[in-house]
C-alpha positions in Angstrom: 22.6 -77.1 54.3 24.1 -78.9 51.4 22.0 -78.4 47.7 20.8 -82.5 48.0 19.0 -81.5 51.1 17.4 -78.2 49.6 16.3 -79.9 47.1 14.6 -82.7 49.0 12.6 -79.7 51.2 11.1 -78.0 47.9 10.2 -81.3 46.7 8.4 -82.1 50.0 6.9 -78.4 49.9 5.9 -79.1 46.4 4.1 -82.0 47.4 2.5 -80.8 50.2 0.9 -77.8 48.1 -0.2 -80.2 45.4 -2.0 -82.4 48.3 -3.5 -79.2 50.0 -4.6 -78.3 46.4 -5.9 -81.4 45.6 -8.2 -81.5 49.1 -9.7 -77.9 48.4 -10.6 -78.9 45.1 -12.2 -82.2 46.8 -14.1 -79.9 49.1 -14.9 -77.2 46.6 -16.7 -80.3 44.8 -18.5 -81.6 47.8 -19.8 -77.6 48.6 -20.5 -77.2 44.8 -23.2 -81.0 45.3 -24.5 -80.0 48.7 -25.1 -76.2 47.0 -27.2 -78.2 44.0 -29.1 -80.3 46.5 -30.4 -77.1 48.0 -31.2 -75.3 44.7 -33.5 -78.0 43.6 -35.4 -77.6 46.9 -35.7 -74.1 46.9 -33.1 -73.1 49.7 -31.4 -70.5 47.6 -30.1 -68.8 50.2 -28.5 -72.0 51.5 -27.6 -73.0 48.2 -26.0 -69.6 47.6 -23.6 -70.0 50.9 -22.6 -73.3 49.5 -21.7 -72.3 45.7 -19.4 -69.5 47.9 -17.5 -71.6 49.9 -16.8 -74.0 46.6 -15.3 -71.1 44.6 -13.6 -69.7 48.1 -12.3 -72.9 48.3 -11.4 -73.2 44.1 -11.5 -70.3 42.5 -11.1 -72.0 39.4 -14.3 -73.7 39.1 -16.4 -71.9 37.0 -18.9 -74.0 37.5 -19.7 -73.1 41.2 -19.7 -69.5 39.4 -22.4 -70.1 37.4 -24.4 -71.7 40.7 -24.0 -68.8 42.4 -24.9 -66.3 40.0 -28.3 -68.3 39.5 -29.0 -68.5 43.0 -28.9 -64.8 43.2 -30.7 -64.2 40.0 -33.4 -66.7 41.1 -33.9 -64.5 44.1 -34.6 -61.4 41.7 -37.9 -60.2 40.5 -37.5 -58.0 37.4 -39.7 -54.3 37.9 -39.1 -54.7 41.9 -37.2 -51.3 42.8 -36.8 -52.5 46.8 -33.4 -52.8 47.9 -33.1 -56.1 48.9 -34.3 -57.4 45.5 -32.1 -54.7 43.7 -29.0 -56.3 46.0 -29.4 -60.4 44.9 -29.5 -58.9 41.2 -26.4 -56.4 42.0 -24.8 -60.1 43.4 -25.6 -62.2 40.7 -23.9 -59.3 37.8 -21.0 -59.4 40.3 -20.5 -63.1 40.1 -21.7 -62.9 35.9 -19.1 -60.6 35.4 -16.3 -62.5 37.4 -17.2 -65.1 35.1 -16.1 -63.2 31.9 -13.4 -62.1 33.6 -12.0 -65.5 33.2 -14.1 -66.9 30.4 -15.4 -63.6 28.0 -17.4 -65.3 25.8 -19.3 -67.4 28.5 -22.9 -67.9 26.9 -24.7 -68.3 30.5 -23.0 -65.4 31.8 -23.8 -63.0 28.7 -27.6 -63.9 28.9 -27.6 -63.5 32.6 -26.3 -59.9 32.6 -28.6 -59.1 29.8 -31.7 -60.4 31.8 -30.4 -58.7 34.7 -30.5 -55.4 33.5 -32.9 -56.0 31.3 -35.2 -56.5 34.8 -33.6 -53.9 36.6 -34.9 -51.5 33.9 -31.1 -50.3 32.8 -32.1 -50.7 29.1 -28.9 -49.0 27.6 -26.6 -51.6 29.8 -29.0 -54.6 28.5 -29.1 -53.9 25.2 -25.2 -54.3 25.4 -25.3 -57.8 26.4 -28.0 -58.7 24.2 -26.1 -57.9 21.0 -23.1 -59.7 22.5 -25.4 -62.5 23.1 -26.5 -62.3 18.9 -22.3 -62.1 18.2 -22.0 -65.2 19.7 -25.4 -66.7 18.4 -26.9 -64.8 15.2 -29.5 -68.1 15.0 -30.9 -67.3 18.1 -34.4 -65.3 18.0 -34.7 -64.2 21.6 -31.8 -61.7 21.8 -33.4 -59.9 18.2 -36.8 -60.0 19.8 -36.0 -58.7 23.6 -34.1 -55.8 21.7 -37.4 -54.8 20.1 -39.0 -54.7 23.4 -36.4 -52.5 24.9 -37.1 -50.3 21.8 -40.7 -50.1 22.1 -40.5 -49.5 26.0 -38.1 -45.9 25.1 -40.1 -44.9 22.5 -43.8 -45.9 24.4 -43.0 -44.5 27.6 -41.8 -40.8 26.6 -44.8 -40.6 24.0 -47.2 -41.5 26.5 -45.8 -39.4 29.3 -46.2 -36.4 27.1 -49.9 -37.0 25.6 -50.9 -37.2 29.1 -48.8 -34.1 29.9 -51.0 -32.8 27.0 -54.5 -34.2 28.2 -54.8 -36.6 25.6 -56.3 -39.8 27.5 -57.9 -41.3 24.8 -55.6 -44.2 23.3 -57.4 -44.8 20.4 -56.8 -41.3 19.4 -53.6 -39.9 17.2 -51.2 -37.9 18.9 -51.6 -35.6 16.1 -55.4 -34.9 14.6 -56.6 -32.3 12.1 -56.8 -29.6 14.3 -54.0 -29.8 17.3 -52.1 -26.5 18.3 -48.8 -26.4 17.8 -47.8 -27.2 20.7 -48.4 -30.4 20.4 -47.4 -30.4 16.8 -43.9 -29.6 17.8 -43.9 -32.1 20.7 -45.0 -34.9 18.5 -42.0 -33.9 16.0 -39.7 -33.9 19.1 -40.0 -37.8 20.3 -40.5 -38.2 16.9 -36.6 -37.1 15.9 -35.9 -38.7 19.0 -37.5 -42.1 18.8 -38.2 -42.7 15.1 -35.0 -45.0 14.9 -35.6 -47.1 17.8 -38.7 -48.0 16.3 -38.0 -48.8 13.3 -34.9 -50.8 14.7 -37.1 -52.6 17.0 -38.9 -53.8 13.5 -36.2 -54.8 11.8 -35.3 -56.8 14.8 -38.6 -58.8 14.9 -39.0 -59.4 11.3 -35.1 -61.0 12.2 -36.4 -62.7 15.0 -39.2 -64.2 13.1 -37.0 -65.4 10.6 -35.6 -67.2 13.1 -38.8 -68.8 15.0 -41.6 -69.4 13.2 -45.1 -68.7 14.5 -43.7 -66.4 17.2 -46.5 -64.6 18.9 -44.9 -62.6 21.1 -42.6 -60.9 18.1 -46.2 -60.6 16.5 -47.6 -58.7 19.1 -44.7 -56.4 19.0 -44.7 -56.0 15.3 -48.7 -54.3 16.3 -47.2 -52.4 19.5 -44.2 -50.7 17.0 -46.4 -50.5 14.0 -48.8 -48.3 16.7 -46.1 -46.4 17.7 -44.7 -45.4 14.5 -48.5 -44.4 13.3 -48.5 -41.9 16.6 -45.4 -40.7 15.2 -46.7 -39.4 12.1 -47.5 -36.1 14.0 -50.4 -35.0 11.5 -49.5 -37.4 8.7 -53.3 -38.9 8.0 -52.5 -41.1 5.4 -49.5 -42.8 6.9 -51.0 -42.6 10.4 -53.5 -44.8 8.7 -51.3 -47.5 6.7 -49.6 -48.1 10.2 -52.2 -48.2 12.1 -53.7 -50.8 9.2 -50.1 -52.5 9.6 -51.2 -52.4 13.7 -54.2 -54.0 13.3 -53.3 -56.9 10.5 -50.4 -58.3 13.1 -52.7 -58.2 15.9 -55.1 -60.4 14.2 -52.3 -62.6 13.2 -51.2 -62.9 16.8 -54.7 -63.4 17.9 -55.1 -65.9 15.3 -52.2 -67.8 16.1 -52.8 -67.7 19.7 -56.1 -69.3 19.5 -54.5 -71.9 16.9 -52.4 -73.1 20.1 -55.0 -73.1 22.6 -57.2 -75.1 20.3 -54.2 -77.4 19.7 -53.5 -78.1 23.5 -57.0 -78.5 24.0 -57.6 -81.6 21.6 -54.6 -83.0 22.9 -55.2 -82.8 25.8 -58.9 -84.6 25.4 -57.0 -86.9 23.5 -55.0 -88.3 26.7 
């Protein structure tokens, strides 16, 4: 075969990929439209076998990524330890994390892990994502205040474990009072050591996040739940069991004052319609 004719096969090969190209891409782009149809009518499962077959059929197109992911996430209730649920949120970090395969710094993708895990209770994993998330956006309040509340949730949930291992039932009593053993004493110093810093990292993290957002309730009710938790922590300490607990109690009248500010707000205009 002489080099002239070759050369024209190639070029007709060449063509021929470029064409086959150009039609997945055409019907990666018709499975990606008939995939958002059925999102916005609630077929997720539907939706979800469409956004496959338009990255099967273009890879490239991070956009039928993103679809997917969603559709999976969508289908995933945070707290809910069945397998099924636990499988759309394993499917939607799969397709999340494809996504930063090829794009790292991909904003949707970031905040999707971090809910993820966040909802799958894999704290450690989410808090990851969630400081990625403020590397990318240090304006953003949501990441600073979501870190808070993974801090409160693993100092809260050890402290309360062990005053119920220890009989104490009564939350409005210290974990600590004039006359505990020292058992208890030494238990208290214990999550103490152990938890002291996430606390008072989950503080710094809502006064960031209220920086940010003004009038932000649900940092304000966190800045009572830490300021609680770091009182408890005091392990005997009267007076500064007491100037947190004070601390407590002045941010959960500012949240219950706010919060009543806004429902009297809606409420006028919504008379006023």
């Amino acid at each position: 075969m002489s080099s002239r004719k070759r050369w024209g096969m190639v070029m007709v090969l060449a063509v021929g990929a470029l064409v086959a190209a150009g039609c997945s891409q055409l019907r990666a782009r018709d499975q990606l439209n008939k995939g958002v149809r059925a999102y916005k009518s609630a077929q997720f499962n539907i939706a979800a076998e469409h956004f496959k077959n338009a990255v099967r059929l273009d890879p490239s197109l991070l956009t039928a990524r993103l679809y997917l992911a969603t559709a999976y996430q969508t289908q995933f209730t945070p707290g809910n330890p069945s397998p099924d649920n636990l499988r759309f949120g394993r499917e939607a970090l799969r397709v999340y994390q494809s996504i930063l395969q090829r794009q790292p710094n991909n904003a949707n993708a970031i905040a999707g892990i971090a809910s993820i895990y966040y909802g799958m209770g894999r704290f450690q994993h989410a808090r990851k994502y969630y400081l990625l998330q403020i590397q990318r956006d240090p304006n953003d309040p949501t990441p600073y205040y979501t870190l808070a509340v993974i801090d409160w949730n693993q100092s809260y949930r050890p402290r309360l474990a062990t005053r119920i291992k220890f009989g104490i039932t009564n939350a409005a009593a210290p974990f600590v009072g004039r006359r505990s053993p020292r058992q208890i004493i030494q238990a208290c110093k214990q999550l103490a050591s152990a938890n002291m810093s996430k606390v008072d990292d989950g503080l710094q993290n809502l006064r960031k996040a209220m920086e940010l957002r003004q009038n932000y309730a649900d940092a304000m009710d966190y800045m009572n739940l830490l300021y609680r938790e770091k009182a408890d922590l005091q392990c005997g300490n009267q007076k500064a069991y007491q100037e947190y607990s004070n601390k407590a109690n002045d941010w959960y009248n500012k949240a219950a004052a706010l919060t009543r500010a806004e429902a009297l707000a809606k409420s006028k205009a919504s008379a006023a319609q």
